[in-house]
PDB file of the backbone (N, CA, C, O) and the ligand in Angstrom, with CONECT records:
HET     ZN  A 101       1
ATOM      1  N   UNK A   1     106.016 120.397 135.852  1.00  0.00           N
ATOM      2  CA  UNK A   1     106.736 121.611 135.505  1.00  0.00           C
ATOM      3  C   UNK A   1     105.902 122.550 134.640  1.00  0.00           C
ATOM      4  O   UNK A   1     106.402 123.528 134.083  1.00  0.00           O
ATOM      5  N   UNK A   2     104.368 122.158 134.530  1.00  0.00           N
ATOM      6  CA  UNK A   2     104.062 123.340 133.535  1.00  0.00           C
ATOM      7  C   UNK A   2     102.717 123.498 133.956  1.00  0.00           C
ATOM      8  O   UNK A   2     101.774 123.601 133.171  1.00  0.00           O
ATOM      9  N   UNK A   3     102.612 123.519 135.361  1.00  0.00           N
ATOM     10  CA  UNK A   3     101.621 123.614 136.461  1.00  0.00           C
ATOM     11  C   UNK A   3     101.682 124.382 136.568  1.00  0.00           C
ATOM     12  O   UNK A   3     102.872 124.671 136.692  1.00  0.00           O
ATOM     13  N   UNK A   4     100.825 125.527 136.658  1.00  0.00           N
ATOM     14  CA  UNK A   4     100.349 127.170 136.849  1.00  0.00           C
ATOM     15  C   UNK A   4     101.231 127.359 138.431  1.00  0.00           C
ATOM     16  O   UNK A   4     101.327 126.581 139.380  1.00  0.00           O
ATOM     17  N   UNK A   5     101.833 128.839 138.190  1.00  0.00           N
ATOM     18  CA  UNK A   5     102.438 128.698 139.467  1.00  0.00           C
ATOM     19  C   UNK A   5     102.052 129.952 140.142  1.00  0.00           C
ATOM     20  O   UNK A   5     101.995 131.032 139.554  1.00  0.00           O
ATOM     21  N   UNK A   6     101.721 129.737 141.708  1.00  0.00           N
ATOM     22  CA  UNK A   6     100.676 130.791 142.489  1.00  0.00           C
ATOM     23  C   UNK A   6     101.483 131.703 142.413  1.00  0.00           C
ATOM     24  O   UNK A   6     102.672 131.422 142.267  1.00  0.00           O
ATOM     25  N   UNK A   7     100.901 133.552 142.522  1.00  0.00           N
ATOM     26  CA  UNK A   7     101.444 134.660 142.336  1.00  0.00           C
ATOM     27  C   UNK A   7     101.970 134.741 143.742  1.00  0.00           C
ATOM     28  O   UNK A   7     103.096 135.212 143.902  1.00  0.00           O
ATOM     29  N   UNK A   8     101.274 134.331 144.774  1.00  0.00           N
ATOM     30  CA  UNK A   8     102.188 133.775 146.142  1.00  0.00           C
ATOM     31  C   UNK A   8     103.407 133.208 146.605  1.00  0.00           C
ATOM     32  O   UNK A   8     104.017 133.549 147.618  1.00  0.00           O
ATOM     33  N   UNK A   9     103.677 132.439 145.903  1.00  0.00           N
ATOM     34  CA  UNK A   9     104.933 131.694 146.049  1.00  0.00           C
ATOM     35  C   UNK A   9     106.266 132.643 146.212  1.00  0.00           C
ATOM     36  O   UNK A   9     106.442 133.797 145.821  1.00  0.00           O
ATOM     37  N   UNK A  10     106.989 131.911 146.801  1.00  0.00           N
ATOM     38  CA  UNK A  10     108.092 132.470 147.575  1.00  0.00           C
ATOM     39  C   UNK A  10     109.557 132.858 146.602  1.00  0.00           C
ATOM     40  O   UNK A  10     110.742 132.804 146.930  1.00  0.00           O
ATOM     41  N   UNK A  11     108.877 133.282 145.227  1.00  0.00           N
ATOM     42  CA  UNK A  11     110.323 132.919 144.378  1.00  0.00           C
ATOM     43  C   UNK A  11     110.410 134.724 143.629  1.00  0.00           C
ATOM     44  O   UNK A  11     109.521 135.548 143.415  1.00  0.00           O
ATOM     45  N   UNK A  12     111.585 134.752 143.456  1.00  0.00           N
ATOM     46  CA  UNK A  12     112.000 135.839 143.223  1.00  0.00           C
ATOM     47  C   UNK A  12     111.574 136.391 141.662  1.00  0.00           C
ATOM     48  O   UNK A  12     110.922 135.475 141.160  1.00  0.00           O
ATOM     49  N   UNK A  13     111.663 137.301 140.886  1.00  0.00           N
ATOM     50  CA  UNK A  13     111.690 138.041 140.139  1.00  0.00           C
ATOM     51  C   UNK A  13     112.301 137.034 139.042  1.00  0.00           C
ATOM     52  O   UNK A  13     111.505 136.589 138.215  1.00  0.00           O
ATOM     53  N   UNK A  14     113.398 136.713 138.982  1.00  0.00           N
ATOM     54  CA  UNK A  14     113.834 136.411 137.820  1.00  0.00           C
ATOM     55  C   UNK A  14     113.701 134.711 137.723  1.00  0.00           C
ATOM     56  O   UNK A  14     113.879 134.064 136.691  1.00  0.00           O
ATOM     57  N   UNK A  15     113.308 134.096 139.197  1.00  0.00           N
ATOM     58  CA  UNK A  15     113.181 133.061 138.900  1.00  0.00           C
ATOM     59  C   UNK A  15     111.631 132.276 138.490  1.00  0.00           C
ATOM     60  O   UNK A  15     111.251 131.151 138.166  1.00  0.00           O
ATOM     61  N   UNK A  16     110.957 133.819 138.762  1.00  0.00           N
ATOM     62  CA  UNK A  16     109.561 133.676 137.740  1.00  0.00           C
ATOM     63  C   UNK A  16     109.688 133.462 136.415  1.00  0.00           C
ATOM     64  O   UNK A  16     109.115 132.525 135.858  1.00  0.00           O
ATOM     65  N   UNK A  17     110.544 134.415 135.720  1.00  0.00           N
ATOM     66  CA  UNK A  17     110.727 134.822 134.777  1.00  0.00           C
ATOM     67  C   UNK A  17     111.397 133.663 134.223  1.00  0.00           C
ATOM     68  O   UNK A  17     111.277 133.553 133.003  1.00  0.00           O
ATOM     69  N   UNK A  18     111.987 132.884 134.739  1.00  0.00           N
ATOM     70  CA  UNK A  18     112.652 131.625 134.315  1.00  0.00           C
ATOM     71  C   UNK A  18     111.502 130.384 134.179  1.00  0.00           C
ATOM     72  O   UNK A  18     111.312 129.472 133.375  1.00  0.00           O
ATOM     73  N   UNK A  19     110.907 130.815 135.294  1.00  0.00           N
ATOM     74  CA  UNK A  19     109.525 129.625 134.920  1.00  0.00           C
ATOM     75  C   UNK A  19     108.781 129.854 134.044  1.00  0.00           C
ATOM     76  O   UNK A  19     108.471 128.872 133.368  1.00  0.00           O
ATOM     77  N   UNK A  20     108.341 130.818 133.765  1.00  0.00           N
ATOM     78  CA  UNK A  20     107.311 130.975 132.653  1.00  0.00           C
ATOM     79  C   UNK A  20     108.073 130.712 131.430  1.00  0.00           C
ATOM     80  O   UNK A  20     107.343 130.114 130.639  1.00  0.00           O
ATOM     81  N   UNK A  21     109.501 130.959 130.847  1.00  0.00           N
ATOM     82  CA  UNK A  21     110.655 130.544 129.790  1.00  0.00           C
ATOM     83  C   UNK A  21     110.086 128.972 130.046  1.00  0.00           C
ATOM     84  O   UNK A  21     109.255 128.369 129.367  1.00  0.00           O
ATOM     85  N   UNK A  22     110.720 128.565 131.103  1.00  0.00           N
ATOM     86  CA  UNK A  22     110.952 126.794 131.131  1.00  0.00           C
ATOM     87  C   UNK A  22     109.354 126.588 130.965  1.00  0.00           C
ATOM     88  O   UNK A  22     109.033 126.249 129.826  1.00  0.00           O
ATOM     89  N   UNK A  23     108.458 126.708 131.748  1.00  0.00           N
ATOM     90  CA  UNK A  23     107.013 126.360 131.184  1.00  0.00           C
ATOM     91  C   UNK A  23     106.519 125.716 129.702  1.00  0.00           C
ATOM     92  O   UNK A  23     106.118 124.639 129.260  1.00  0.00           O
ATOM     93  N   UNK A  24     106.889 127.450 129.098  1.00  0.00           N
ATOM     94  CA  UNK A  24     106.441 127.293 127.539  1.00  0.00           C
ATOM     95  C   UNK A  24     107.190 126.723 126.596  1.00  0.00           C
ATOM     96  O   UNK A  24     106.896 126.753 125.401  1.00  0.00           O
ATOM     97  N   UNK A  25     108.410 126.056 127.167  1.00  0.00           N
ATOM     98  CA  UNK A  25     109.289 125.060 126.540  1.00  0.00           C
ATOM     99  C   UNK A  25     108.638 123.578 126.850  1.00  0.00           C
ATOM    100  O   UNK A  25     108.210 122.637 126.183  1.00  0.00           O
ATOM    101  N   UNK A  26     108.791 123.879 128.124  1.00  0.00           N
ATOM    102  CA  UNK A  26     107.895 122.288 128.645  1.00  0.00           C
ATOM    103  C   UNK A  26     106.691 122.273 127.396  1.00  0.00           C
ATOM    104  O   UNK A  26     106.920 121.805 126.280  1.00  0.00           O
ATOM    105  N   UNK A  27     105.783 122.687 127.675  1.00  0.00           N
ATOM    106  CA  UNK A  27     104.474 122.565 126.602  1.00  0.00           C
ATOM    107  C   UNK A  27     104.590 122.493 125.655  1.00  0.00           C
ATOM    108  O   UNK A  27     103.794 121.932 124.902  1.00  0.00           O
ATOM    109  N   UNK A  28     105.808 123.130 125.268  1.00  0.00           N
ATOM    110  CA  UNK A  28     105.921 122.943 123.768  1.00  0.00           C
ATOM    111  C   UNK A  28     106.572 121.678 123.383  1.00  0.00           C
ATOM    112  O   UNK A  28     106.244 121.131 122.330  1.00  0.00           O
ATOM    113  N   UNK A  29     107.437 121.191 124.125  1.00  0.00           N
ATOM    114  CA  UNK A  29     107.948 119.474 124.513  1.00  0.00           C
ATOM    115  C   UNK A  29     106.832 118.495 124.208  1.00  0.00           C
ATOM    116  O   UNK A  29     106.767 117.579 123.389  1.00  0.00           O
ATOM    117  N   UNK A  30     105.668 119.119 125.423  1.00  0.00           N
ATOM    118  CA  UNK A  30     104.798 118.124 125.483  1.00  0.00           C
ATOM    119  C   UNK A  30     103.708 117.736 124.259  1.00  0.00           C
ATOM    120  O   UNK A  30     103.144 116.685 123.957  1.00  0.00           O
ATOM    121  N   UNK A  31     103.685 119.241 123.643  1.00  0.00           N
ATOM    122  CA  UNK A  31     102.694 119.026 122.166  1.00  0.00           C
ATOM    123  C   UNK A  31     103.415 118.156 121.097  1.00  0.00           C
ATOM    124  O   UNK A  31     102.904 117.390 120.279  1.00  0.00           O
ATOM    125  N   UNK A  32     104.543 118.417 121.271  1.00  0.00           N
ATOM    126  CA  UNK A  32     105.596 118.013 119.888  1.00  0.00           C
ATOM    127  C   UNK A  32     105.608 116.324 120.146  1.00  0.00           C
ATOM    128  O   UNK A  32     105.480 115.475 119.264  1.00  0.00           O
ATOM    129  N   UNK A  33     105.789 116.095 121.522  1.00  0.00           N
ATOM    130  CA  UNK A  33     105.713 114.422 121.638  1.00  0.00           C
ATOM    131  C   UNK A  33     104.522 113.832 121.702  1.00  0.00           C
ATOM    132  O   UNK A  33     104.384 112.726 121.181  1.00  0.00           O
ATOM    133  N   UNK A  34     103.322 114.543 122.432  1.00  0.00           N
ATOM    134  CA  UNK A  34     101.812 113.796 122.045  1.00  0.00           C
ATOM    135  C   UNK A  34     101.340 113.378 120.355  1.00  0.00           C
ATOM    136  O   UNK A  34     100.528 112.563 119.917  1.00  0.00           O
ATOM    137  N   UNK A  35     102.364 114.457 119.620  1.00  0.00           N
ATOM    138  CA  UNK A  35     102.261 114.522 118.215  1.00  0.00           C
ATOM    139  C   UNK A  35     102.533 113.868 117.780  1.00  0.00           C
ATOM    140  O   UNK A  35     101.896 113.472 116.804  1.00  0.00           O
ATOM    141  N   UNK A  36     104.073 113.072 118.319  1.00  0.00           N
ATOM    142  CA  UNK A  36     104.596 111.992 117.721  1.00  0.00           C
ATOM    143  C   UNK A  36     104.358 110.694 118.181  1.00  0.00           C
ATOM    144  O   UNK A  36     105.015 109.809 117.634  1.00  0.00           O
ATOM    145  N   UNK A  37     103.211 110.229 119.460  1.00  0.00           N
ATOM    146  CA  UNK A  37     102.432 109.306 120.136  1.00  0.00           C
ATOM    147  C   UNK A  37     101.591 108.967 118.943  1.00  0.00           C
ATOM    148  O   UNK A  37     101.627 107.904 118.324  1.00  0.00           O
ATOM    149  N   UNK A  38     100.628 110.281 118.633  1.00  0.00           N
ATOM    150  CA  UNK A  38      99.614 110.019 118.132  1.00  0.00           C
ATOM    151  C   UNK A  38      99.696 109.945 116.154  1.00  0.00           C
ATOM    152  O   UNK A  38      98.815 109.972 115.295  1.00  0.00           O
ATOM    153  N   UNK A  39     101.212 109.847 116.091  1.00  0.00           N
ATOM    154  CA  UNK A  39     101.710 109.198 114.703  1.00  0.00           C
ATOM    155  C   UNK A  39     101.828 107.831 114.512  1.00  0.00           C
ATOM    156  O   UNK A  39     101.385 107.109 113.619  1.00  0.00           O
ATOM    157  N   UNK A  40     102.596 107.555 115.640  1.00  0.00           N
ATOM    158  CA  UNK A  40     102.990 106.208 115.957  1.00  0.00           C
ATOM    159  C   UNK A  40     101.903 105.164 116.358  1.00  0.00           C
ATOM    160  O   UNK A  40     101.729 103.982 116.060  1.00  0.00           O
ATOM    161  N   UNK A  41     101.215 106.087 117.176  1.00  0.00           N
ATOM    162  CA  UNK A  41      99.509 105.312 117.098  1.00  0.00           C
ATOM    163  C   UNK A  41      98.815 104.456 115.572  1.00  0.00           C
ATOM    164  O   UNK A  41      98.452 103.323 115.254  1.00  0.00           O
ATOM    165  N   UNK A  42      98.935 105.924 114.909  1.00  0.00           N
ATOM    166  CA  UNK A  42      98.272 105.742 113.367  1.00  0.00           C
ATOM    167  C   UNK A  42      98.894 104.701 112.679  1.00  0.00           C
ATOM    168  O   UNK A  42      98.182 104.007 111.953  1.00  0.00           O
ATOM    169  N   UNK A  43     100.490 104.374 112.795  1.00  0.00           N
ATOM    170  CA  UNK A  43     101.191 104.102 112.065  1.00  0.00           C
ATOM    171  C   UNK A  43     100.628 102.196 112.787  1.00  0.00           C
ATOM    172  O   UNK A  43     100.077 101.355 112.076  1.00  0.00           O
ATOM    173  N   UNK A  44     101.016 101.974 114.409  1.00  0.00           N
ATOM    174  CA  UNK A  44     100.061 100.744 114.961  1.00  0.00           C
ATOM    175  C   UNK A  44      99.233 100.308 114.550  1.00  0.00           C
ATOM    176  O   UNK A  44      99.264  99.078 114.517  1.00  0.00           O
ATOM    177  N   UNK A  45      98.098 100.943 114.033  1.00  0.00           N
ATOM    178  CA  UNK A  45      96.453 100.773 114.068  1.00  0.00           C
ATOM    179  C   UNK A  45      96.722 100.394 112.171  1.00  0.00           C
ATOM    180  O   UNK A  45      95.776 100.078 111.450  1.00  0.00           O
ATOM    181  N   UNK A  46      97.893 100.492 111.757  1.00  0.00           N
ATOM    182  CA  UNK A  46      97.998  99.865 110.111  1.00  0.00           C
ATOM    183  C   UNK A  46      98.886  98.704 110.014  1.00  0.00           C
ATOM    184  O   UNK A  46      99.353  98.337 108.936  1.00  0.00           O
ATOM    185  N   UNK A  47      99.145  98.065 111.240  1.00  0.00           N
ATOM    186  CA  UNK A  47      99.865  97.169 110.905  1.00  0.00           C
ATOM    187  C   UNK A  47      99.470  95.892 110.078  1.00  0.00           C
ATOM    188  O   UNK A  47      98.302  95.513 110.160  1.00  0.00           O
ATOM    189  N   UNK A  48     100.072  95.423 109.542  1.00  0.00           N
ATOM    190  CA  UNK A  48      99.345  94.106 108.871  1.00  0.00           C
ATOM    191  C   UNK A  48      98.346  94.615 107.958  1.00  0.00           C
ATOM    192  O   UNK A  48      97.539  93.745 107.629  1.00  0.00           O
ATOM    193  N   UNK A  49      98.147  95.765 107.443  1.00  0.00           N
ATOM    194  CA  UNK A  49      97.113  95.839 106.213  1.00  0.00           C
ATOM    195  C   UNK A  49      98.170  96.813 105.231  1.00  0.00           C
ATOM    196  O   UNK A  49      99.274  97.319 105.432  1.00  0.00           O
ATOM    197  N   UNK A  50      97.132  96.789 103.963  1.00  0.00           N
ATOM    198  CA  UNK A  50      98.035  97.649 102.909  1.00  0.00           C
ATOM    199  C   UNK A  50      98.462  98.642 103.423  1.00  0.00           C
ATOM    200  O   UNK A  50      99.671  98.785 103.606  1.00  0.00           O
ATOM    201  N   UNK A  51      97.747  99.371 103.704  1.00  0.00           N
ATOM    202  CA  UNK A  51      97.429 100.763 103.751  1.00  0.00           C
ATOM    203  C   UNK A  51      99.363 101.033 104.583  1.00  0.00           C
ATOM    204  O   UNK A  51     100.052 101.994 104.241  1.00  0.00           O
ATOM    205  N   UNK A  52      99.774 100.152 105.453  1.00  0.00           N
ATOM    206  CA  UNK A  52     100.955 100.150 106.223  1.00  0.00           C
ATOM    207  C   UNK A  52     102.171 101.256 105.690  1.00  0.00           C
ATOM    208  O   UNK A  52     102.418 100.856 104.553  1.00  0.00           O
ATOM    209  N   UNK A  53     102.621 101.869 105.830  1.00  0.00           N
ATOM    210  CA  UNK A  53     103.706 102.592 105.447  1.00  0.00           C
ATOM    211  C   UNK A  53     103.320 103.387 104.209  1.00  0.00           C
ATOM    212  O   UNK A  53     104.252 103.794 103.516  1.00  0.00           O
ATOM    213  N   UNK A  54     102.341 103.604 103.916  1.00  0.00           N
ATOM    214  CA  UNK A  54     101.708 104.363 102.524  1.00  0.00           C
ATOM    215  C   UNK A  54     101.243 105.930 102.823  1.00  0.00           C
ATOM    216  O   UNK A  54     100.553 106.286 103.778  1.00  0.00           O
ATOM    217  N   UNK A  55     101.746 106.715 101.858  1.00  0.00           N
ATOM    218  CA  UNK A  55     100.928 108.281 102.379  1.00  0.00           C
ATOM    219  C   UNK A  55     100.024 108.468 102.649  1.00  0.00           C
ATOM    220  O   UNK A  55      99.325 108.027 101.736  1.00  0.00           O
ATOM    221  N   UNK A  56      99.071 109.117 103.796  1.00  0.00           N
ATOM    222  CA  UNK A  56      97.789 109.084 103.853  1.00  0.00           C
ATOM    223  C   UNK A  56      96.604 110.377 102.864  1.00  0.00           C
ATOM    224  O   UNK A  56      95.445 110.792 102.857  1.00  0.00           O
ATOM    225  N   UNK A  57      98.055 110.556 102.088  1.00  0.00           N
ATOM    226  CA  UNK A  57      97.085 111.741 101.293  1.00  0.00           C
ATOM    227  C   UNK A  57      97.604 111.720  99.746  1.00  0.00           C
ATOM    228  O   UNK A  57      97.306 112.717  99.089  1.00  0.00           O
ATOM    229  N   UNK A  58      98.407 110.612  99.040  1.00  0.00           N
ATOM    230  CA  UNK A  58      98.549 110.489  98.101  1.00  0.00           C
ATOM    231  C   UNK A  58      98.326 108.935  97.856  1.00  0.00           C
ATOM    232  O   UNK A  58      97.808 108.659  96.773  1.00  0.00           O
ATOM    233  N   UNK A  59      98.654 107.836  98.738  1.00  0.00           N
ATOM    234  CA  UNK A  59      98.774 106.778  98.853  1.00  0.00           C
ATOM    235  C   UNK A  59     100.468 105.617  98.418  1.00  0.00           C
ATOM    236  O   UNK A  59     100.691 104.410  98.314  1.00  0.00           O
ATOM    237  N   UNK A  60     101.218 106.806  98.302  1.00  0.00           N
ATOM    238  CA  UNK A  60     102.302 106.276  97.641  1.00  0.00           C
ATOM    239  C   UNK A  60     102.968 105.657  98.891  1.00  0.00           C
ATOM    240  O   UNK A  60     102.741 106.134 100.003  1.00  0.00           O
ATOM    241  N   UNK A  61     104.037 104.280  98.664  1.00  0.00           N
ATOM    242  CA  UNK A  61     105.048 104.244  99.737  1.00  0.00           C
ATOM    243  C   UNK A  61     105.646 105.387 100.437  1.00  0.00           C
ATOM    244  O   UNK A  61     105.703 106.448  99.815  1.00  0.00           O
ATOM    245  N   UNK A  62     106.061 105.339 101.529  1.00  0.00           N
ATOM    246  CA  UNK A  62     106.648 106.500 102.053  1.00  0.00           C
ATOM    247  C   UNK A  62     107.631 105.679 102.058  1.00  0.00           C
ATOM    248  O   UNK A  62     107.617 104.496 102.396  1.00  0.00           O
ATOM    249  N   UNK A  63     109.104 106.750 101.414  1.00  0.00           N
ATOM    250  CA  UNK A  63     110.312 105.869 101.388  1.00  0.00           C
ATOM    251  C   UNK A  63     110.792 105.881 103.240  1.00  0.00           C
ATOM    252  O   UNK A  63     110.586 106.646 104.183  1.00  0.00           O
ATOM    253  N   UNK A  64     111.644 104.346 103.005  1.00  0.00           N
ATOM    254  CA  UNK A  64     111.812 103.625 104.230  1.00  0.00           C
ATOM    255  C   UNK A  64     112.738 104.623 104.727  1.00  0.00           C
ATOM    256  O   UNK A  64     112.412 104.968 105.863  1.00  0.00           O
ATOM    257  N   UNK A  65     114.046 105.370 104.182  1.00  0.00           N
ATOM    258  CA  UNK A  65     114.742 105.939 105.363  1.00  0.00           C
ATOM    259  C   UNK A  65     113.855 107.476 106.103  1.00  0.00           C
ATOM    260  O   UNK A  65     114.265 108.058 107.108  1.00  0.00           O
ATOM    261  N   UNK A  66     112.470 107.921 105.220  1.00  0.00           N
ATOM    262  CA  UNK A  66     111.987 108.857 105.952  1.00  0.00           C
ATOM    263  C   UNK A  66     111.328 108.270 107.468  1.00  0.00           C
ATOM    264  O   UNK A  66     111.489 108.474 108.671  1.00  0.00           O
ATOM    265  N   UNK A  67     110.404 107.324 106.473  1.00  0.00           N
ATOM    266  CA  UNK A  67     109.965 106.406 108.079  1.00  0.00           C
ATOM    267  C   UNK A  67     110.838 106.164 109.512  1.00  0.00           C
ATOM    268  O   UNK A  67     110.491 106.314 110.683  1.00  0.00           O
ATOM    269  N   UNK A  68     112.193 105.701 108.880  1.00  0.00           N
ATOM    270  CA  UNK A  68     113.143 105.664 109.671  1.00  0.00           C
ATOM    271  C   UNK A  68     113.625 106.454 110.627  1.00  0.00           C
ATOM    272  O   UNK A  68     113.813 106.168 111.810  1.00  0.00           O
ATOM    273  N   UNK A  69     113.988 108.353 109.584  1.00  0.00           N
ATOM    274  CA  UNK A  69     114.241 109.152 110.331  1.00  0.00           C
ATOM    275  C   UNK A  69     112.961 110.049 111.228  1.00  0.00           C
ATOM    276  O   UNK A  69     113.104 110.869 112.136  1.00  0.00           O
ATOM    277  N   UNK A  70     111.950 109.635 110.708  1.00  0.00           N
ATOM    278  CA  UNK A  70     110.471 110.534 111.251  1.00  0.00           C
ATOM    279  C   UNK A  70     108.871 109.143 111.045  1.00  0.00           C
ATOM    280  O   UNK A  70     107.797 109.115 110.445  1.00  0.00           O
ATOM    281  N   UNK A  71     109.619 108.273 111.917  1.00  0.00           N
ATOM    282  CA  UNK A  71     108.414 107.202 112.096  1.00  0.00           C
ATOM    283  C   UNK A  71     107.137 107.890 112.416  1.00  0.00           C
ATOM    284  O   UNK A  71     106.207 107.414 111.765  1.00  0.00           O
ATOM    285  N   UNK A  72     106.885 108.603 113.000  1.00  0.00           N
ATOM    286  CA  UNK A  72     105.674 109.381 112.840  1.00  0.00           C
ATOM    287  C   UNK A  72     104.846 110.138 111.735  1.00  0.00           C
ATOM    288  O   UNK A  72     103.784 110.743 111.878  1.00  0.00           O
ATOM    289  N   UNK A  73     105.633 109.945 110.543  1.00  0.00           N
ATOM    290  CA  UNK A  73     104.828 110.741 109.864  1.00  0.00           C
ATOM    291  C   UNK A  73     104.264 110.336 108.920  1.00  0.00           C
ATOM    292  O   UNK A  73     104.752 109.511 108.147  1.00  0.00           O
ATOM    293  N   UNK A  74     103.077 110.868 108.803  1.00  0.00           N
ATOM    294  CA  UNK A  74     101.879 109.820 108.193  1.00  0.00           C
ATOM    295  C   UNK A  74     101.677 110.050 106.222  1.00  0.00           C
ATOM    296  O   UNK A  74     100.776 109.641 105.489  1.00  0.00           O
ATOM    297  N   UNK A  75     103.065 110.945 105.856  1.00  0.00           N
ATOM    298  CA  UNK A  75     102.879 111.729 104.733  1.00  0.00           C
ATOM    299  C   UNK A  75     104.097 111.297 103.793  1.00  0.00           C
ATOM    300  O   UNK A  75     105.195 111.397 104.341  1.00  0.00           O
ATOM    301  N   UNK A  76     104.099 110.845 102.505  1.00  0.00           N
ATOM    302  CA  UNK A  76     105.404 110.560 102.290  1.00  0.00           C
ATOM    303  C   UNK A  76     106.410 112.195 102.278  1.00  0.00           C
ATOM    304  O   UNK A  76     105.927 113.067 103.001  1.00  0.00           O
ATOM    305  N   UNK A  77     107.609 112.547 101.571  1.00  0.00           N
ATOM    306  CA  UNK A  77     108.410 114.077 101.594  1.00  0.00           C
ATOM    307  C   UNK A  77     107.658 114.617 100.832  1.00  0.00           C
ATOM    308  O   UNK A  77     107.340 115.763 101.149  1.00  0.00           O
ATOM    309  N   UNK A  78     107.061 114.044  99.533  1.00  0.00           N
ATOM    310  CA  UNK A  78     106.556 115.126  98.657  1.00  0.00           C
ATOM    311  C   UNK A  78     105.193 115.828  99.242  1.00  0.00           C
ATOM    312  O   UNK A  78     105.006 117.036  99.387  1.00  0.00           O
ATOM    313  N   UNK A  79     104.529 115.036  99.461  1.00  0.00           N
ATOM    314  CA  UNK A  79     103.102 115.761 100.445  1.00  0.00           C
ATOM    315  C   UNK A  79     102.950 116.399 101.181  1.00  0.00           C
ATOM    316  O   UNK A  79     102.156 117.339 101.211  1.00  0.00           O
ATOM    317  N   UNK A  80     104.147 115.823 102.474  1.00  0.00           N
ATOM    318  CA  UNK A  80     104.819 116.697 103.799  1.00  0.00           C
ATOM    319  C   UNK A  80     105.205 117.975 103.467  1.00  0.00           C
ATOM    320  O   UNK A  80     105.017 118.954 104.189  1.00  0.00           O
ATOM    321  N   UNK A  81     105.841 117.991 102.190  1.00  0.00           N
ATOM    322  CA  UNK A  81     106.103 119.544 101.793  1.00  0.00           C
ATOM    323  C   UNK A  81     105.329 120.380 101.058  1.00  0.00           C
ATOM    324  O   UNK A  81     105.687 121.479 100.634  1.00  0.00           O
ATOM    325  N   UNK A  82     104.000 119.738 100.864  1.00  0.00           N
ATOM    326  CA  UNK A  82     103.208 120.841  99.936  1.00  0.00           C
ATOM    327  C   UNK A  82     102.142 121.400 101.096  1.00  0.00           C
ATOM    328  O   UNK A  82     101.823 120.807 102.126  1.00  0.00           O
ATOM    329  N   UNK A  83     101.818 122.321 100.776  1.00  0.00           N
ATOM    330  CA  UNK A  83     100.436 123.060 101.610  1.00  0.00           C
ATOM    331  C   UNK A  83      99.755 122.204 101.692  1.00  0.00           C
ATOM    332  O   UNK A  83      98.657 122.338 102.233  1.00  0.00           O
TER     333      UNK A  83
HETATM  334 ZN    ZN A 101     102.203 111.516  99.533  1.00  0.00          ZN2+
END
């Protein structure tokens, strides 16, 4: 669905206009979940050592219900929210 689509094709005006909408939703789907692959990756590749569930930019625990609600994220809230 987010395969370039030929200026040929047999589809009308607005249902272009609907693909290129649905497209840049698709992609934007697809960045947001490679994002959260490649959290969950990070978060794999710490199993069984300290480092496991710890901020990667302060080193503190990341409390368990953030993990919970956003297993992907590699930051505890306070870090996640600073610049
Ligand atoms: Zn932190």
């Amino acid at each position: 669905m987010t395969q370039p689509q030929g200026l040929d094709s047999a589809i009308g005006r607005v249902s272009r206009m609907d693909y290129i909408n649905n497209k840049s939703i698709n992609e934007a789907q697809i960045l947001k979940i490679q994002k959260k692959i490649k959290g969950l990756q990070h978060w794999l590749g710490k199993l069984g050592t300290a480092a496991f569930g710890k901020c990667i930019r302060c080193g503190e625990p990341i409390n368990h219900n953030r993990l919970l609600l956003v297993p992907e994220s590699a930051h505890c809230i306070r870090c996640a929210s600073r610049p």
